[in-house]
N, C-alpha and C positions, 0 to 999 in steps of 0.2 A: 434486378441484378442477377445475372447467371450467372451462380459460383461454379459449375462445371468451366465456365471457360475464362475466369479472369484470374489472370496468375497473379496478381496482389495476395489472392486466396489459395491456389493451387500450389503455388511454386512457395510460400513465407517460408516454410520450414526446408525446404529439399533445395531453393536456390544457390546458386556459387555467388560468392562476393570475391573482392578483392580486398585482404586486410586492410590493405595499406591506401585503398581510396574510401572515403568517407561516403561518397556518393551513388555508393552499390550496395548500401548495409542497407536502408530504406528502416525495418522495424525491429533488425537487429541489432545488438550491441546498448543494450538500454538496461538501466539498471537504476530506479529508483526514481520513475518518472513523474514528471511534473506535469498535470496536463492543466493547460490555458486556453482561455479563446477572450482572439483580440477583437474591437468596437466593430469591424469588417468583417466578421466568422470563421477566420481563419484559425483552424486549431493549433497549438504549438507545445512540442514534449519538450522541457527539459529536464539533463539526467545527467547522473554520478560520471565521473570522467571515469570511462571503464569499457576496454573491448577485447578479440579474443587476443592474445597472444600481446595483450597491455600495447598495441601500435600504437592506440590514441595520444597524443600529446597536445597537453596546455589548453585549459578549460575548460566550461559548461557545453557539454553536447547540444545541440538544437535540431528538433524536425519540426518539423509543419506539413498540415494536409486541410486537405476542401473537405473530406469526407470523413475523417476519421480511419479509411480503408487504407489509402493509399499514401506513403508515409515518403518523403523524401527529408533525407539526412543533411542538414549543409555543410560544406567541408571546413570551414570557421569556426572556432569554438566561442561562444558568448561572450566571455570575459575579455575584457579590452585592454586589460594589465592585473598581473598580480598586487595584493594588498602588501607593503611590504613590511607594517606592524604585523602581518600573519606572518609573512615568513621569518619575519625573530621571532615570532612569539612561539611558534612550530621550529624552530629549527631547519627549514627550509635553507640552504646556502645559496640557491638558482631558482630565476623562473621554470629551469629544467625540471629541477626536483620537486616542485611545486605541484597540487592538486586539491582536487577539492569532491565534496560529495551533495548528494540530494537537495538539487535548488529547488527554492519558492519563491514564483514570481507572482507578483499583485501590480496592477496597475491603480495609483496612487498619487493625484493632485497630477495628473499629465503628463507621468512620466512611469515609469515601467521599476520598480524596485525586487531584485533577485537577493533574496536571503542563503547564505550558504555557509558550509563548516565539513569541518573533518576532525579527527582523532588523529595521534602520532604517537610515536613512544620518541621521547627524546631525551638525547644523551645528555645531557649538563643534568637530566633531572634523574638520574640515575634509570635512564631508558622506562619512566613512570609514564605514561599519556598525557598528554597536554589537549586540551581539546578547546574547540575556536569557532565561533559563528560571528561574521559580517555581513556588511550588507552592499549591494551598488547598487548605482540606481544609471539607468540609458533613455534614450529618448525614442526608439525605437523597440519590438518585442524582442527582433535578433540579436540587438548589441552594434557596438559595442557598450559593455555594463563597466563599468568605473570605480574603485571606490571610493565610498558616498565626501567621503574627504577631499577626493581626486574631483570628484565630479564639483562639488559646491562645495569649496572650504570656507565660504562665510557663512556656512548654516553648520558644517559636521567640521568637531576638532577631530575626529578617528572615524572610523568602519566598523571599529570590533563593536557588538553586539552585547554578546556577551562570550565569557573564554574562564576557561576552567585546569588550573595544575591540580593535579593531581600526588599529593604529598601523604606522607602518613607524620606530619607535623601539627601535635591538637595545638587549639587554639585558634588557630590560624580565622580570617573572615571566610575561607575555603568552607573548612569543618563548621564553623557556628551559623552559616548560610543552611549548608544542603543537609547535614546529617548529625547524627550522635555515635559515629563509627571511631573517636579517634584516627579522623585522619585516613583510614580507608581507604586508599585509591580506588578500591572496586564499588565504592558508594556512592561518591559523586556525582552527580546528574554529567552525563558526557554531553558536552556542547555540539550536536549534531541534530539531523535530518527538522532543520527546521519549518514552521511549516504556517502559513499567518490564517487568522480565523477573523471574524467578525463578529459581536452578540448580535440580538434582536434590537436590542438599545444603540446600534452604531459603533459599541466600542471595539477596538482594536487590539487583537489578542496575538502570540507567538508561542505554540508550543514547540517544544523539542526533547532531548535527552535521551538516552538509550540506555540498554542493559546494565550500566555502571550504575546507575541509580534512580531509572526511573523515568515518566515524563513529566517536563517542568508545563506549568504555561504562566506566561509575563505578560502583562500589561504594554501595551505599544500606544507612542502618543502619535497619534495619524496626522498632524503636520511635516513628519519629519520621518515616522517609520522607525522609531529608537523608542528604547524603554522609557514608559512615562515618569519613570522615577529618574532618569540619569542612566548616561552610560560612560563607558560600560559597564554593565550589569553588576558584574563582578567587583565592581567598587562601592557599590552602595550596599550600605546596610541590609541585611535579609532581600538583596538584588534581584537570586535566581528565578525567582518565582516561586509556585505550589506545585507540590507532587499531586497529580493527579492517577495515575494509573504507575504502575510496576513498583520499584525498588528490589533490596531484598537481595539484588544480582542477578535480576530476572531477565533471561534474554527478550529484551522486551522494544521496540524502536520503531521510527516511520510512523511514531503519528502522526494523525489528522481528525480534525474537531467538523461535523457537519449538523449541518441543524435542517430540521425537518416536520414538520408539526407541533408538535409538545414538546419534541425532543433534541438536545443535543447527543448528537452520534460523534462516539467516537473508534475512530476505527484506526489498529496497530497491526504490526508487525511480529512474529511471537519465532524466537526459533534460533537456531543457527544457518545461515543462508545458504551454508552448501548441502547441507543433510533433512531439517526438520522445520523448517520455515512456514509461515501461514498467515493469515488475514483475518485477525479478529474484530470484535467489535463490541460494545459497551454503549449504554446509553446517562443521560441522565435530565429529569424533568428543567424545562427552562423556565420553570416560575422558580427555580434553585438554584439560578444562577450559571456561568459557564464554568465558573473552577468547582472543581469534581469534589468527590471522587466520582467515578464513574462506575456503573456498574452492569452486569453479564445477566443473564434474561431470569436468572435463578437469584438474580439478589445478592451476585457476591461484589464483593466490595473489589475492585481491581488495586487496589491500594495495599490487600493486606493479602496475597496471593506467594506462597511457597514454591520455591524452587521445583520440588517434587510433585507439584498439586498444580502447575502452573499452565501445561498442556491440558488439563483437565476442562479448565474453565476458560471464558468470554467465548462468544460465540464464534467457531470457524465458518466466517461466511466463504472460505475460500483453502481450500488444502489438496495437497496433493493428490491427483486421481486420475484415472484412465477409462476411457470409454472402451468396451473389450475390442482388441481388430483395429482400434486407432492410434493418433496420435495420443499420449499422455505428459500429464504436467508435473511437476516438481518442486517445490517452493517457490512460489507463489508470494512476491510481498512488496515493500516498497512502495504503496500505493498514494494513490491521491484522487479526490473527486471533485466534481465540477457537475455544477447546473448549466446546462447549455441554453443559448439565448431563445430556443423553441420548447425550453422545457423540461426538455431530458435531463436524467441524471444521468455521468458515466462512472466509472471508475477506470482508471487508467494503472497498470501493475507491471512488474516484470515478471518473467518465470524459467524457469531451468526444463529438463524436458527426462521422458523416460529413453531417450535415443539417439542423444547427441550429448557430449559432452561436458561438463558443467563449467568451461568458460563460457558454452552459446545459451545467450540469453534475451529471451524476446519480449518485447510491448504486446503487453493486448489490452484493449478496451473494454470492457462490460455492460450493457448496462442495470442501471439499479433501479430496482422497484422495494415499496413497502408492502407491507401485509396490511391485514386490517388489524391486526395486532400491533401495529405501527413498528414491525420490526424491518428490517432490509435484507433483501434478498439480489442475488446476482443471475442474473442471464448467466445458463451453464456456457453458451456461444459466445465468443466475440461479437461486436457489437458491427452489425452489416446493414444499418440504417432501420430496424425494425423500429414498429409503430403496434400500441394496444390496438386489439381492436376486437368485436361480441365474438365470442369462442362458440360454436357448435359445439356440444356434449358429443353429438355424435360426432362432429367432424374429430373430436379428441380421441375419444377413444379405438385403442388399438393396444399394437406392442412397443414398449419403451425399456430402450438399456437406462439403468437408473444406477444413483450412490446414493447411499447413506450414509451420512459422516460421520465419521468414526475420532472421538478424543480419547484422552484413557491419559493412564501413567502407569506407562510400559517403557522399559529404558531397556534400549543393547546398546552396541556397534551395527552401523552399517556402511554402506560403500556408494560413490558415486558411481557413474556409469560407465568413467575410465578405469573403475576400480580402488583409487583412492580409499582407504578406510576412514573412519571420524576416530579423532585420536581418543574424544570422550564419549562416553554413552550418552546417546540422543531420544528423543522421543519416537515411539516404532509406530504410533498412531499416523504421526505427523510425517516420519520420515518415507515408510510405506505406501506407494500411491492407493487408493481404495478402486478396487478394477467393480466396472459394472455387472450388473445383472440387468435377468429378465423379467418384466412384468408385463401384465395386460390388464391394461383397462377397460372389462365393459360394457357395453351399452346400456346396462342398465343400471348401472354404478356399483358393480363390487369390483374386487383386484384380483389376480390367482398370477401365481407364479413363483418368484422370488420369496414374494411376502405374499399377505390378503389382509383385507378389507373392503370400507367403501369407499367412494369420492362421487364428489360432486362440485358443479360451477355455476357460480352464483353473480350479479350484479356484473355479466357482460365475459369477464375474465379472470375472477376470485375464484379459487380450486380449496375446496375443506377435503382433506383426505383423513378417516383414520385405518391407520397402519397399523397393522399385525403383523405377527409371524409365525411362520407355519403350525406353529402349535399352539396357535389363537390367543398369545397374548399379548396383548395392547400396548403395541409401542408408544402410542403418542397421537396428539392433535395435531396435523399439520397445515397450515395454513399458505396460500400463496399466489402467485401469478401463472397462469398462460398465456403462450402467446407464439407467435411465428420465429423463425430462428432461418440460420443460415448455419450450419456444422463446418466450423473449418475443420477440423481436426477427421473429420474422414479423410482416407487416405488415395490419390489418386484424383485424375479426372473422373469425380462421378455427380450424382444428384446430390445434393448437399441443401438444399431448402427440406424444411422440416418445423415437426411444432414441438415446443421445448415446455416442459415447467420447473416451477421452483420453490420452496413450499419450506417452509421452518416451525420447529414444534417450542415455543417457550419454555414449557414444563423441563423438556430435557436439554435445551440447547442444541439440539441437533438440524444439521439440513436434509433434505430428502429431493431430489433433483434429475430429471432427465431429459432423454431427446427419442422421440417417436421414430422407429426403423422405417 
């Protein structure tokens, strides 16, 4: 592929669309993507109803592409009718006023089931949040999706999942479910970004919840794709499931459970989506089971994580930053992963940008590799069909702009790029892109520039780097992948093939990552 001349690449960020046709956005307008790939290979995102200037109306966004590269949007939205237990249950009056967030689609006994939800503040409930996950299921990946009531009413008496009021009324099966908050409404597991998993053992698992109180994960009976206990959720006895990760009113959301070796990964959402947004991630051994807690590379429990302390920890495999002279990113989150049928890992994400606006919001793909530490790392490039393949030390070494991640608990004000300010103090690790520097790698393995030390690569495409800093002290063990890349994010038609690495220290939680000039 010559990314000097294919505008999939050249043009993703600088092309004109037309708001108001669906069929000109191709990887824009995506927010919370869901990446699939059906029994034929064809990939397909679906994503949060959401583009610039809110033109989108009435249901699950859909693309699809052959390659991963080239993204075409269809002008139909997924959902083939509103649930209309959601819209009493939301306060919804109209299919008009009607919307939805972050689907999960699993293909399921021959048929295609899309799990989805949202948050509202609704009036009857003294404008408190109501929050609601359902399910449809289609016979096709495009839809039209139905709900599961709509679609087969002799198997499903409802669609609701599970669905969550938000009261500050103790007692309630609300309060004796999720929390010990009295009532809380900022407690509650919010009924959102759901997202289905599978064990080693076949069973069938549904996390979700966000910042209100955490992620839940629920047992699903894989007949039917509903809680194995009954649904909805919300009716039965201790329903909601287990906290696995946040609480506490930790901006915390968009998980997703991946299993990998030993390990199940999981990987979140950490931030506020316009300011300090990010991509973490937590593991936890699978001879322990999939309900967590889960924990960050330094052993912290993600369970029992502080408001103040909460950008500090799980590992950012994914934050804000800027390659110098380039394109740069912005929160960064929303994500979801997928084993492709040849192998590959991706991750598929949205992100905001250092240079447009913070309605424009784009898809990118990654892909994922582990360490020998068995931890995950991300291709700093969008994902341009590369392949591992035996690394030359020499062909590596050179000069590379590189990041080093930076977490912390630093709290101001800052501003988007239209200038908007955050009305609360955010995280300045997280909000802050981390612009690159210079290193060289060489030839005979030590580092000089930015930082120093040595590196070296081992067993084909394994890189051990250790990293210093100019006044020789030992940042850290970093462990990780190289490999070939394609640089979208250079600016212009120029040469954009390039070799990339990626490289994670467990001791500190940090990533160290670049692309060779």
């Amino acid at each position: 592929m010559d990314g000097g001349e294919d505008p999939a690449i050249t043009e993703k960020y600088t092309r004109s669309i037309d708001i108001y046709d669906p069929t000109t956005w191709g990887p824009l307008n995506v927010h919370d993507p869901e990446l699939f790939q059906d029994d034929d290979g064809t990939f397909y995102v679906f994503s949060t109803d959401a583009s610039i200037g809110n033109t989108w109306q009435g249901g699950v966004q859909v693309r699809r592409s052959k390659d991963l590269v080239h993204w075409e949007c269809l002008p139909e939205p997924a959902l083939g009718m509103w649930d209309e237990e959601m819209k009493e249950w939301l306060g919804f009056s109209s299919d008009a006023e009607a919307y939805t967030w972050a689907p999960s689609v699993v293909k399921l006994n021959g048929r295609y089931y899309m799990y989805h939800g949202v948050i509202v503040d609704v009036p009857d409930n003294d404008n408190r949040p109501r929050a609601w996950i359902g399910l449809a299921i289609a016979d096709t990946p495009i839809g039209p999706y139905l709900p599961a009531d709509e679609y087969d009413p002799s198997t499903y008496s409802c669609s609701t999942v599970v669905r969550y009021t938000f009261t500050r009324t103790p007692g309630t099966i609300d309060e004796d479910c999720l929390n010990e908050s009295g009532g809380d409404w900022s407690k509650g597991f919010g009924a959102i970004d759901p997202e289905v998993v599978f064990d080693v053992e076949g069973h069938m698992w549904l996390t979700y919840g966000s910042w209100k109180g955490g992620i839940a994960i629920l047992e699903l009976d894989p007949t039917t794709g509903m809680p194995i206990d009954g649904y909805p959720a919300d009716t039965i006895e201790n329903g909601y499931g287990t906290l696995i990760a946040g609480g506490n009113g930790i901006a915390i959301e968009g998980a997703c459970i991946f299993q990998y070796g030993e390990y199940y990964y999981l990987f979140y959402s950490l931030g506020d989506l316009l300011y300090d947004y990010s991509i973490r991630v937590g593991r936890r051994p699978i001879s322990e089971g999939i309900v967590g807690p889960y924990y960050d590379s330094e052993g912290r429990d993600l369970t029992t994580l502080t408001w103040e302390e909460s950008h500090r920890y799980g590992n950012k495999i994914l934050g804000a930053h800027q390659f110098e002279c380039q394109y740069g990113w912005r929160n960064p989150g929303g994500q979801s992963l997928l084993i492709t049928q040849d192998g590959r890992i991706l991750m598929a994400h949205h992100t905001r940008t250092t240079f447009r606006e913070s309605w424009y919001f784009y898809l990118q793909v990654r892909q994922i590799y582990f360490t020998e530490d068995g931890w995950p790392v991300a291709n700093p490039n969008e994902y341009a069909g590369e392949t591992l393949r035996e690394m030359n030390p020499t062909e590596f070494a050179g000069t590379y702009k590189v990041i080093h991640t930076k977490r912390g608990t630093s709290w101001g004000f800052v501003s988007t790029y239209e200038g908007t300010q955050s009305s609360d103090e955010v995280n300045l690790e997280d909000a802050i892109e981390t612009v690159s520097e210079n290193v060289t790698f060489h030839p005979e393995g030590t580092i000089s520039g930015a930082y120093q030390g040595t590196w070296s690569i081992s067993n084909h495409y394994h890189i051990t780097i250790q990293l210093e800093d100019n006044q020789g002290t030992l940042l850290g063990t970093y462990k990780g992948i190289v490999s070939d890349a394609l640089d979208w994010s250079r600016i212009g038609d120029v040469e954009r093939h390039t070799l990339t690495f990626t490289a994670f220290c467990p001791e500190t939680g940090e990533y160290f990552f670049g692309n060779k000039e």
